[in-house]
C-alpha positions in Angstrom: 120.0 28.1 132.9 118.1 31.0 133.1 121.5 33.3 132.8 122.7 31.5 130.2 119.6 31.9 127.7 119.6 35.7 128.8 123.3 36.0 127.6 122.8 34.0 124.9 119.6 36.4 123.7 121.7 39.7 124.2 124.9 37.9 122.3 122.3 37.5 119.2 120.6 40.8 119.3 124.0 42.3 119.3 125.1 40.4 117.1 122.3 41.2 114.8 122.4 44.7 114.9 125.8 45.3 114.3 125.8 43.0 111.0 123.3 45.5 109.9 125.7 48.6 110.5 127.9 49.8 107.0 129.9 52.5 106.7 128.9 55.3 104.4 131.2 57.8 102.8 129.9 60.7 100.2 129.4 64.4 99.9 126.8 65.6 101.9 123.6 67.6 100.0 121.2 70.8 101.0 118.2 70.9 99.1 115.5 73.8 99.5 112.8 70.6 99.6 110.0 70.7 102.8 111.7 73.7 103.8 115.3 72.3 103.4 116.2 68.5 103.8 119.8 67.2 104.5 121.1 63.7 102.5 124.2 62.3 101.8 124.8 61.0 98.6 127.1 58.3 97.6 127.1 57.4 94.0 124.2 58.7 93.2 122.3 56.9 96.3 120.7 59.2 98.6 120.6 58.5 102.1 119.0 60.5 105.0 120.5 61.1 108.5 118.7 60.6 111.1 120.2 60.1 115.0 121.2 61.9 117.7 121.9 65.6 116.7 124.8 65.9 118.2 126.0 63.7 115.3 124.1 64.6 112.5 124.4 68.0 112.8 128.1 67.8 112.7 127.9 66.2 109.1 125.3 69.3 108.2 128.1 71.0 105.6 126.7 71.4 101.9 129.2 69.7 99.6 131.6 68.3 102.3 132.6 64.5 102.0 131.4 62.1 105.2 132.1 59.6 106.6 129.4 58.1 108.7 128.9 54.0 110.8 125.1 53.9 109.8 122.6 51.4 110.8 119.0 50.7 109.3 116.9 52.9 110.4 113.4 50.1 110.1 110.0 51.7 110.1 111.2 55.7 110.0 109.5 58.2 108.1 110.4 61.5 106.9 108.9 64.6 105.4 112.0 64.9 102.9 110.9 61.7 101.6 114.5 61.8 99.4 116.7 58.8 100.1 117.0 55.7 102.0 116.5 56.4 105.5 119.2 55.5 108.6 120.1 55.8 111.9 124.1 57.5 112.6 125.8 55.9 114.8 129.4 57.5 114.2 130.6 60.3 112.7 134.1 59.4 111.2 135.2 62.2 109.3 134.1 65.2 107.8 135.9 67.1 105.0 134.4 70.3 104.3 135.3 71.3 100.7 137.8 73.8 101.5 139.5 71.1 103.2 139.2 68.7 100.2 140.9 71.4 98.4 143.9 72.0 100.8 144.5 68.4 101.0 144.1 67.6 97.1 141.9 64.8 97.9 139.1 64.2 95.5 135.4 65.6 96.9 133.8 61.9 96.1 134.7 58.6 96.7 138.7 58.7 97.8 140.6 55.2 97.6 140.7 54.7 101.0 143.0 51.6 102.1 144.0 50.2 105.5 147.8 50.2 106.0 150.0 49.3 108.7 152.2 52.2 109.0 155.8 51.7 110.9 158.1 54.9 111.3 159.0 57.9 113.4 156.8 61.2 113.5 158.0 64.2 111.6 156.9 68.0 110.9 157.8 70.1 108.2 158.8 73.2 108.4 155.3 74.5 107.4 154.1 72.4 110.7 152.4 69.9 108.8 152.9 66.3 111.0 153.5 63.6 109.3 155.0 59.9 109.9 158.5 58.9 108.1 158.3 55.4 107.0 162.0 53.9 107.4 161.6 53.4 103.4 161.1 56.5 102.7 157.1 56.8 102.4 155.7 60.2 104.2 152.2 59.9 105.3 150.7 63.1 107.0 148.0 63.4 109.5 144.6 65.1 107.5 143.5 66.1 111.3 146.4 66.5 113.2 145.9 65.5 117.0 148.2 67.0 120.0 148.9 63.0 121.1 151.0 62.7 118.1 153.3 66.2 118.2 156.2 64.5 119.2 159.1 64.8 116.9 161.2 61.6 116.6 158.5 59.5 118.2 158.0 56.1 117.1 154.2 55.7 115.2 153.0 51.8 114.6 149.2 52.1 114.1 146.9 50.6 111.7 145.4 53.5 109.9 142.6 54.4 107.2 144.9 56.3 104.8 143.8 58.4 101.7 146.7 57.9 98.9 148.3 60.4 97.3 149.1 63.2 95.8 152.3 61.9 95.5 153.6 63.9 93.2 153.7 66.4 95.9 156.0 63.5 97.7 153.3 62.3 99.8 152.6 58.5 100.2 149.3 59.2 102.0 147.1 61.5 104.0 146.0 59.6 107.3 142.1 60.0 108.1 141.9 57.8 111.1 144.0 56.2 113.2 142.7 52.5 114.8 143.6 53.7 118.8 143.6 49.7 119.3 146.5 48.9 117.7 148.5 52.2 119.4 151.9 51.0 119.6 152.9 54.1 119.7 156.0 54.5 122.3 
């Protein structure tokens, strides 16, 4: 009986913390304030990063677009004083603005949509990877990984895809690939 309460305790408390995670995406901020202060803001919104280092100091670009799995941060305090304060917990992606650029992806607030993409992996001859959907649609890789330069090789993931430009024939740009659905064969 004893067990069972302790597992049942540890379920909740999971449970609970994790309802309180979100993810946060915006462009990241240096001001000159307390001797210079980091915050992401996200429509206006300020947040402030706090966290392991190793994290947050990988997000520490002035003007690069984040995105960060936050969790409340209850009770902390800070000399910035600036936004709302929480705890990284994940570093998803960061875009620096020369990147933004390169990619044509807009510096705040991309559509970002979940799509199930199907097709074979491809490379142009400018060595940008991308995956050839057997309709047609190209979606290329924003941070190409080694794992997936194979030409020809089949690609069934669930990904978090950026859309467009496609007037430059582009369906999507792929930001993150869920490595739980790899179908990949």
């Amino acid at each position: 009986m004893k067990y069972f309460l302790v597992a049942l305790i540890l379920v909740s408390a999971t449970s609970a913390a994790q309802a309180q995670q979100s993810i946060l995406i915006g462009k990241m901020v240096h001001t000159d304030i307390e001797g210079g202060c980091w915050y992401l803001d996200v429509n206006g919104k300020h947040y402030e990063l706090t966290g392991d280092t190793a994290l947050t100091n990988q997000v520490h670009v002035d003007g690069a677009q984040v995105t960060v799995l936050t969790e409340a941060a209850k009770g902390a305090m800070s000399p910035c004083m600036i936004g709302e304060i929480v705890h990284v917990v994940e570093v998803d992606q960061v875009l620096t603005p020369e990147a933004l650029h390169a990619q044509d992806l807009h510096p705040v607030d991309p559509m970002i949509m979940t799509v199930d993409i199907n097709g074979r992996i491809k490379r142009t001859a400018d060595h940008i990877w991308y995956v050839l959907t057997p309709k047609g649609a190209k979606y290329r890789f924003v941070d190409s990984v080694a794992t997936y330069h194979h030409l020809n090789r089949r690609f069934h993931h669930v990904c978090r895809v950026v859309h467009g430009p496609e007037h430059d024939g582009w369906a999507g740009n792929i930001v993150k690939i869920d490595v739980k659905t790899d179908q990949t064969n």
